[in-house]
One Martini backbone bead per residue (centre of mass of N, CA, C, O) as a GRO file, in nm:
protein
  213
    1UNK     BB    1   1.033  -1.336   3.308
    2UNK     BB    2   0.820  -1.151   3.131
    3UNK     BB    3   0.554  -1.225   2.927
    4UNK     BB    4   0.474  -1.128   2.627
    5UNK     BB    5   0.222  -0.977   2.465
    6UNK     BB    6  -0.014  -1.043   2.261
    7UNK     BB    7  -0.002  -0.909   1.901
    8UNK     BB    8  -0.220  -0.821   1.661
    9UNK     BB    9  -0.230  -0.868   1.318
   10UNK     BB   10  -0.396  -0.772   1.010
   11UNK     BB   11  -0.172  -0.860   0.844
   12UNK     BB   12  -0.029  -1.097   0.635
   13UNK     BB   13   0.279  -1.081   0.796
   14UNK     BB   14   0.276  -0.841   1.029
   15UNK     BB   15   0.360  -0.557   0.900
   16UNK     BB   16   0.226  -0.368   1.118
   17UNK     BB   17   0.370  -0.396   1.312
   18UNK     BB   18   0.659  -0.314   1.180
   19UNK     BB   19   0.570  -0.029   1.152
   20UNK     BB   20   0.477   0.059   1.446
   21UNK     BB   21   0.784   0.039   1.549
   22UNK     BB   22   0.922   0.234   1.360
   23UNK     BB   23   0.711   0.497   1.427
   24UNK     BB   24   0.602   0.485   1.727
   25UNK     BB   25   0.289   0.442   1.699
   26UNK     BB   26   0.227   0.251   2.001
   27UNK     BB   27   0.273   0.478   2.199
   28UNK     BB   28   0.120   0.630   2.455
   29UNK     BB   29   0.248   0.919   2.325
   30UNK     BB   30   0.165   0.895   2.042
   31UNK     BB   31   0.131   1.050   1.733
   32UNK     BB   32  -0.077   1.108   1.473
   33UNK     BB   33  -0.084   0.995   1.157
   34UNK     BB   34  -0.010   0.993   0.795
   35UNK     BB   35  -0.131   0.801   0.515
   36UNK     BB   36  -0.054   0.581   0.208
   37UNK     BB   37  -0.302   0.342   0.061
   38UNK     BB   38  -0.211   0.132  -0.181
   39UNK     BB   39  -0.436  -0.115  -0.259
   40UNK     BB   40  -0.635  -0.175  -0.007
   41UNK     BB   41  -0.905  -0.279  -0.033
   42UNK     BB   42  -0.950  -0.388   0.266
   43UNK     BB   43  -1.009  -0.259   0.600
   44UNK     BB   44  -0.857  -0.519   0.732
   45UNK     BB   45  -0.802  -0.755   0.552
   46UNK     BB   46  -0.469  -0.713   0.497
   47UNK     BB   47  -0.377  -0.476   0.662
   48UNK     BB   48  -0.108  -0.164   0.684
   49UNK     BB   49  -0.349   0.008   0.866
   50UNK     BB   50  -0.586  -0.024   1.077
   51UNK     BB   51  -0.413  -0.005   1.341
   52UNK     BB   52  -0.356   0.274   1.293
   53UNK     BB   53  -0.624   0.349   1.316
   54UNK     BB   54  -0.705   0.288   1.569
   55UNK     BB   55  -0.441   0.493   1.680
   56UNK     BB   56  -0.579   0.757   1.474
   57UNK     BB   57  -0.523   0.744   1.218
   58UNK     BB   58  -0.496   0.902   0.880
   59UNK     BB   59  -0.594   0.935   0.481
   60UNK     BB   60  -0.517   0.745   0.202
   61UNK     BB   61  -0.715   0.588  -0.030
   62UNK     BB   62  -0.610   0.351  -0.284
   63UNK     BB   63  -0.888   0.168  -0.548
   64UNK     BB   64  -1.034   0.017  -0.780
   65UNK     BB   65  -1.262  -0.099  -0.645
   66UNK     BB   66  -1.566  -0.015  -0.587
   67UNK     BB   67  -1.661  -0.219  -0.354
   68UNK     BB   68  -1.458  -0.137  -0.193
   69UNK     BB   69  -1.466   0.131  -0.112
   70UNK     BB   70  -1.780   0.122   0.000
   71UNK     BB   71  -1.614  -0.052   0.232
   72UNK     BB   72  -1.417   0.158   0.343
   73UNK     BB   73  -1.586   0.367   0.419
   74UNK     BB   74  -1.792   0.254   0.611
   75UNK     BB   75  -1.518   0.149   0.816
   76UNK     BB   76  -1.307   0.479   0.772
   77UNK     BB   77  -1.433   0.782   0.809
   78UNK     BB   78  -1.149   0.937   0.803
   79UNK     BB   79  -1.084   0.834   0.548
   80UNK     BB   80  -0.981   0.883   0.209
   81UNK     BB   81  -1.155   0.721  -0.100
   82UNK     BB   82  -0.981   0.650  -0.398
   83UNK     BB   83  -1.128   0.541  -0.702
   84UNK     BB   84  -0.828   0.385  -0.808
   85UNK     BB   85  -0.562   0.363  -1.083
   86UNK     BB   86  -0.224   0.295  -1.037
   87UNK     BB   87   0.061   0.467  -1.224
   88UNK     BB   88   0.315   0.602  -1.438
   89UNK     BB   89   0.091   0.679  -1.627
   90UNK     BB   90  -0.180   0.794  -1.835
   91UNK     BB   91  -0.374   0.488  -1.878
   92UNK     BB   92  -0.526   0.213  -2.018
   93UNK     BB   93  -0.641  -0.042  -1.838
   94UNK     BB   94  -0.677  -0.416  -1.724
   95UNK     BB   95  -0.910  -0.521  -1.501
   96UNK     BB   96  -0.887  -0.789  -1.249
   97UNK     BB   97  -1.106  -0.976  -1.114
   98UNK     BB   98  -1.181  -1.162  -0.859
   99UNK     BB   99  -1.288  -1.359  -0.593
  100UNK     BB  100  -0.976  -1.288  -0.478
  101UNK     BB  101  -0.925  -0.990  -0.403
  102UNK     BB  102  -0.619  -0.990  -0.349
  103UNK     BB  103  -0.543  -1.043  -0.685
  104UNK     BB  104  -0.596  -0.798  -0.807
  105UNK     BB  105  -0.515  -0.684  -1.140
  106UNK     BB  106  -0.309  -0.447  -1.385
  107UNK     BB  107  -0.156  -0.741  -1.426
  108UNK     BB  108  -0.144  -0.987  -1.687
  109UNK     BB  109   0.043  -1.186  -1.569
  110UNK     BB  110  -0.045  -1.211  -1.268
  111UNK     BB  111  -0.299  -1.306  -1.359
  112UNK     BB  112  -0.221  -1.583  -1.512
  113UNK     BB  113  -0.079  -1.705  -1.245
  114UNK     BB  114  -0.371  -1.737  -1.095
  115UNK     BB  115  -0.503  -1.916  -1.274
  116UNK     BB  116  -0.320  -2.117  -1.290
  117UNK     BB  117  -0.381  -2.199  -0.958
  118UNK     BB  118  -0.718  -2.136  -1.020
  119UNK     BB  119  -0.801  -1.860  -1.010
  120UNK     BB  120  -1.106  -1.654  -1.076
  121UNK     BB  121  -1.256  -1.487  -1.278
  122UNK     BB  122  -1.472  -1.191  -1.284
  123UNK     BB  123  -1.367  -0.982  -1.415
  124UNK     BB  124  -1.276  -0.733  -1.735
  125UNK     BB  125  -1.144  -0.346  -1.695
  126UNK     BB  126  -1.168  -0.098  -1.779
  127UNK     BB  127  -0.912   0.159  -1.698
  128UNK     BB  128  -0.825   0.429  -1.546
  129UNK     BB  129  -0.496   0.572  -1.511
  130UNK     BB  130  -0.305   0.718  -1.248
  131UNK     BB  131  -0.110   0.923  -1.053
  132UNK     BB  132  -0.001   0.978  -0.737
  133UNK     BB  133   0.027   1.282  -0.774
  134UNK     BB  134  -0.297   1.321  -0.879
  135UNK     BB  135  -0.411   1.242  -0.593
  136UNK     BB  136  -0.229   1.485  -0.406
  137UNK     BB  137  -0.310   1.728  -0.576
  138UNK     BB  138  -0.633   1.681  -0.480
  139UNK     BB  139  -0.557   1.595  -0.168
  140UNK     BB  140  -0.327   1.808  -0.009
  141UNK     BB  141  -0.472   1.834   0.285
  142UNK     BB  142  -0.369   1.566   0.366
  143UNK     BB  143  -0.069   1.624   0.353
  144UNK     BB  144   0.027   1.865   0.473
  145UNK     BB  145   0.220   1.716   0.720
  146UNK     BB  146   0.281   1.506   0.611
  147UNK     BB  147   0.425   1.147   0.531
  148UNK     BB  148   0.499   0.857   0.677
  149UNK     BB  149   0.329   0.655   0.507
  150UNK     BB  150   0.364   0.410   0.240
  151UNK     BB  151   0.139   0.191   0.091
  152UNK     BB  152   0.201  -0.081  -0.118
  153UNK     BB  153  -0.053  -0.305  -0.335
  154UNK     BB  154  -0.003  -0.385  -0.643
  155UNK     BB  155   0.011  -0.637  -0.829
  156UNK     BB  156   0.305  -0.578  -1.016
  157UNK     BB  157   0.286  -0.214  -0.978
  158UNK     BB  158   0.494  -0.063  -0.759
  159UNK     BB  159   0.730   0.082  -0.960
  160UNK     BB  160   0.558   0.238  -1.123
  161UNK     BB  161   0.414   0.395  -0.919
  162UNK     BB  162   0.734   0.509  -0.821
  163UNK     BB  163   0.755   0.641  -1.074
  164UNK     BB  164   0.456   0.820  -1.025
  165UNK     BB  165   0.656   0.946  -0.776
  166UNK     BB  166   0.754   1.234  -0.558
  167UNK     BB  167   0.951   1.202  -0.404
  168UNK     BB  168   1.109   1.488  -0.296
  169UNK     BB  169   0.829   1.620  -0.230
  170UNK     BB  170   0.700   1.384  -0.014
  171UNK     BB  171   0.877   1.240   0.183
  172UNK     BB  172   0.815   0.983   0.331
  173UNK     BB  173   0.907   0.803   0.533
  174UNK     BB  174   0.770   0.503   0.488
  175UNK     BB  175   0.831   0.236   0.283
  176UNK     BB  176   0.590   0.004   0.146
  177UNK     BB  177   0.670  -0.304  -0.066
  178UNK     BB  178   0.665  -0.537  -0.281
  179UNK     BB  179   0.789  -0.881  -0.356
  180UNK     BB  180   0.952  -1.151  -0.418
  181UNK     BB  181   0.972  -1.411  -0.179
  182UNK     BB  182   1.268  -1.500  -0.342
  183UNK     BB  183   1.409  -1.248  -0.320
  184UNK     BB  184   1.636  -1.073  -0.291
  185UNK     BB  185   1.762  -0.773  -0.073
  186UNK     BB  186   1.742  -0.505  -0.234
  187UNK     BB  187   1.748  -0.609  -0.604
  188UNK     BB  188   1.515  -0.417  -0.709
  189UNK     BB  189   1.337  -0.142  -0.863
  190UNK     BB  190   1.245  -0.030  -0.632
  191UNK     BB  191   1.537  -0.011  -0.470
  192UNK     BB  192   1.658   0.185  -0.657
  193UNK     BB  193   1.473   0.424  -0.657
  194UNK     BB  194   1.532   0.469  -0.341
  195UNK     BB  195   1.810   0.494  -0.317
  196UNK     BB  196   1.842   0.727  -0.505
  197UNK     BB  197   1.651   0.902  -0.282
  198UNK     BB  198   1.786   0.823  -0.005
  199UNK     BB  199   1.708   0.549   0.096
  200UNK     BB  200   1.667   0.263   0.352
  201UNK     BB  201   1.641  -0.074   0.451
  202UNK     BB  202   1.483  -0.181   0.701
  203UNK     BB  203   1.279  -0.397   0.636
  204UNK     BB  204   1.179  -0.791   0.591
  205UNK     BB  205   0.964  -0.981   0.465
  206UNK     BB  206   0.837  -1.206   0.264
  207UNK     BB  207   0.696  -0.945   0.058
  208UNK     BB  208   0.842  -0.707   0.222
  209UNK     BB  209   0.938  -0.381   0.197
  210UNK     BB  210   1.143  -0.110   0.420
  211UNK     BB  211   1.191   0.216   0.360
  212UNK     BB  212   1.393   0.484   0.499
  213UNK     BB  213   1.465   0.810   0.480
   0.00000   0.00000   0.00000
């Protein structure tokens, strides 16, 4: 028996493997995608999107640190890099950063906990928040052929985001989103909106879930 290729995975948990893999997106005959990658962060490392970018795809990146948005843009110019904070509706909100981008987050609980293990907020900064709709209605032509994959990644913000987004409008093929890495699967309130929407499970990783509609 041929032993299977190892695999490169760019992604916290390798999500990026099961997103393409879900999508057929690594398929030599396979046509390119397009995303929207909420909480973008880094455009390479803990990315649920580079491998996709490798493979052709592009689409919406949504950031709110200013500095990752212009390392964003400089690493994958077909993408468009939107740099916002999204939540539920439009209101001021106080953005903690890190020293370790990754824990950025517009959730004062999240920042508090990040803390508490030690990690040092390097700044504190009020940001306008807007919704997921008001910034695809603003890049309409990136979304026009229809959106494979949403990921989100927004430290604590997933559901409200996903309340601040017209499922039924913009119709995702797959949706990937944060949860408690102990929390039961599929019995969170980002999954009670998606089944409500008509998705359903598709997989689970260690803090991440895939649903399909």
């Amino acid at each position: 028996m041929r032993r299977a290729k190892p695999r490169l995975s760019y992604a916290q948990y390798a999500e990026d493997l099961v997103i393409g893999d879900i999508l057929g997106a690594f398929a030599s005959d396979a046509k390119s995608g397009v995303y929207i990658d909420v909480g973008a962060n880094e455009p390479k490392r803990f990315s649920n999107t580079w491998r996709l970018y490798q493979h052709g795809w592009s689409g919406l990146a949504v950031e709110p640190d200013a500095d990752l948005c212009r390392a964003f843009a400089r690493a994958r110019p077909r993408d468009t890099v939107v740099c916002a904070a999204l939540g539920e509706r439009a209101e001021s909100r106080v953005f903690h950063r890190f020293y370790e981008s990754a824990l950025n987050t517009l959730d004062p609980a999240m920042a508090a906990q990040a803390q508490e293990k030690g990690w040092k907020v390097m700044a504190r900064e009020p940001l306008s928040v807007r919704t997921l709709n008001a910034v695809l209605e603003e890049h309409a032509s990136k979304v026009s052929r229809g959106i494979d994959l949403l990921s989100i990644d927004a430290e604590g913000l997933d559901t409200a985001i996903l309340r601040g987004f017209d499922l039924a409008r913009y119709r995702p093929r797959l949706i990937v989103f944060e949860v408690p890495p102990m929390s039961a699967v599929a019995t969170g309130e980002s999954a009670a909106l998606l089944r409500a929407a008509g998705y359903q499970p598709r997989a689970r990783l260690f803090n991440s879930e895939m649903w399909m509609a």
